[in-house]
C-alpha positions in Angstrom: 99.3 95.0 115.6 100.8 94.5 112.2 103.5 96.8 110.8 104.1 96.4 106.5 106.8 98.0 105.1 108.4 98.4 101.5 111.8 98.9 101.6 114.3 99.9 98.7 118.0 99.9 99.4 120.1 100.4 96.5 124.0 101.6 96.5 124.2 104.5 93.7 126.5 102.9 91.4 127.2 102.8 87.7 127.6 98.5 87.9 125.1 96.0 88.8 123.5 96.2 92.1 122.4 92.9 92.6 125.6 92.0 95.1 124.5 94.5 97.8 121.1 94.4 97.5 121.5 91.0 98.6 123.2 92.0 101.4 120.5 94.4 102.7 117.8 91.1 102.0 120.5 89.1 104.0 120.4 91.5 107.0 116.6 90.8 107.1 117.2 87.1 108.5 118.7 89.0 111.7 115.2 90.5 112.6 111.5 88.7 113.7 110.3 89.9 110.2 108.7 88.1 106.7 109.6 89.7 103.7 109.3 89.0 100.3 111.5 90.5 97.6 110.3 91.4 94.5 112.6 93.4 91.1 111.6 97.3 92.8 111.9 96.2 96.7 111.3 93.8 99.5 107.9 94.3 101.2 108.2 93.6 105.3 105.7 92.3 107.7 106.2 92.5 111.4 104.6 93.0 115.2 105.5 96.4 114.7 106.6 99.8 113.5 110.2 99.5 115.5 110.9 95.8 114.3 110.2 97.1 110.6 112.7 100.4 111.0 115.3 98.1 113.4 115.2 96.1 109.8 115.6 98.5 107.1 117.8 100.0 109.1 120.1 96.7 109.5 119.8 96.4 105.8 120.9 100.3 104.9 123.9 99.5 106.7 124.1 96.3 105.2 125.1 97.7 101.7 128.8 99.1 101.1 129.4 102.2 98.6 130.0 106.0 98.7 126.4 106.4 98.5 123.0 104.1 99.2 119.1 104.8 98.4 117.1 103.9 100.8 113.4 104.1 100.8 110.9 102.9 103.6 107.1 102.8 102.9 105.4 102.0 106.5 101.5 100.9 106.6 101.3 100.7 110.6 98.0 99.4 111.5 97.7 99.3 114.9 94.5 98.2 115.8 94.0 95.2 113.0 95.9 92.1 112.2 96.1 91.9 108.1 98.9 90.2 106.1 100.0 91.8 103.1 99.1 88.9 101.5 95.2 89.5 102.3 95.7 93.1 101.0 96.0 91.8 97.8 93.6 89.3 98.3 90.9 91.8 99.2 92.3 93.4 95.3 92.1 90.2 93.5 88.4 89.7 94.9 87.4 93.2 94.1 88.8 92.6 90.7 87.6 89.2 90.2 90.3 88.4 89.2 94.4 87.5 90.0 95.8 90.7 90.2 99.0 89.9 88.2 99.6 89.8 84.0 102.1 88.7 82.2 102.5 90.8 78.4 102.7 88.6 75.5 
């Protein structure tokens, strides 16, 4: 019922990567999908499993170079609706607090 996924798409270069990596984020807008990106990867949420692979796979092939990283984290839960937001609401409660710092 909900499909979350954390995808890392990187070309293996000596430069800056920023350029192609928003290329594979770009790709995302072609798919059903939410997705937030962060600095270590763009988490997913969609339907489904095969909406969350058609995606990372869009955004793979998204990125020129020689070589690309890709790395796809699935959490498929297939009998309960949960955002990924409420995941870390569920840590923040059990906490009691936000579930984020910023160093000094």
């Amino acid at each position: 019922m909900t499909a979350i996924g954390f995808l890392s798409v990187a070309p293996v270069a000596a430069d800056g990567m920023a350029d192609e990596v928003a290329k594979a984020v770009a790709a995302l807008d072609d798919f059903d999908v939410s997705y937030e990106t962060t600095p270590m990867g763009t988490t997913i949420e969609a339907d489904d499993a095969a909406t969350v692979f058609a995606a990372a796979r869009a955004a793979h092939e998204a990125v020129d170079g020689d070589r690309v990283s890709t790395l796809l984290k699935l959490d498929d839960k297939r009998t309960v609706d949960q955002r990924a937001s409420e995941k870390v609401t569920a840590v923040e409660e059990a906490l009691g607090r936000p579930a984020r710092r910023e160093r000094e």
